[in-house]
C-alpha positions in Angstrom: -13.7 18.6 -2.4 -13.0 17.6 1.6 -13.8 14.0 0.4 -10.9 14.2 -2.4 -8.6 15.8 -0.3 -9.1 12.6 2.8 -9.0 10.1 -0.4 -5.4 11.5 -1.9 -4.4 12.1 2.1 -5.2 8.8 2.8 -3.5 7.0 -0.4 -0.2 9.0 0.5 -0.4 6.8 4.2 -0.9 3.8 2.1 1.8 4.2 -0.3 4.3 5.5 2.8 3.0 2.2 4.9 3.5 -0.4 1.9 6.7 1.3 1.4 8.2 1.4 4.8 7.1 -2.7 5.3 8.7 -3.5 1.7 12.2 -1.8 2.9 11.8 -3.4 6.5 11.4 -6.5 4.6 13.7 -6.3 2.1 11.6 -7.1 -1.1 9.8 -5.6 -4.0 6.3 -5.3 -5.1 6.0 -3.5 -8.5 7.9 -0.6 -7.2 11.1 -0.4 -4.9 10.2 0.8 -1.6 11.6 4.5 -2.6 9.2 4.6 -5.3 6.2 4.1 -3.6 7.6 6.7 -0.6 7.7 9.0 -4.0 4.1 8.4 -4.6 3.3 9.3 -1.0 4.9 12.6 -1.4 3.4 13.0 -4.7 0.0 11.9 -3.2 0.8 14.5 -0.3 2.0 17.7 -2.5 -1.2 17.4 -4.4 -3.3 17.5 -1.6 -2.0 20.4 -0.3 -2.1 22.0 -3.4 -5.9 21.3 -3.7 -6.5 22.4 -0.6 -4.9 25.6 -1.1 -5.9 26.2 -4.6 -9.9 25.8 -3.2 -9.8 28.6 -0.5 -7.6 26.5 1.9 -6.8 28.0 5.3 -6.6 31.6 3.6 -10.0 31.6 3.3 -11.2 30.6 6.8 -8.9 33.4 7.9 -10.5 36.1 6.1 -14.0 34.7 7.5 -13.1 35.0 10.7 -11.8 38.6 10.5 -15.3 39.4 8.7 -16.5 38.5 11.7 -15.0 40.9 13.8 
């Protein structure tokens, strides 16, 4: 699940990137540069809600106060 979470984490930087460089450029590539910033947020939204859905930082927290 890590692995998904770095794959959809690192496609969101992807999409931001190729989206910033079409705007600073001023042309298109399938998409206008907002919609591939859109993607990255999409990309970015799911991730965290992955993440939280599968235990997320919620569940390191209660480990630790098993611990103590």
């Amino acid at each position: 699940m890590r692995t998904l979470l770095w794959i959809l984490f690192f496609l969101g930087v992807l999409a931001f990137v190729v989206g910033s460089i079409l705007a600073f450029t001023g042309k298109t590539m399938i998409l206008a540069p907002q919609g591939f910033w859109r993607g990255a947020v999409a990309f970015w939204i799911l991730t965290l809600t992955l993440h939280f859905l599968s235990g997320g930082c919620c569940h390191q927290h209660k480990e630790e106060e098993k611990k103590e």
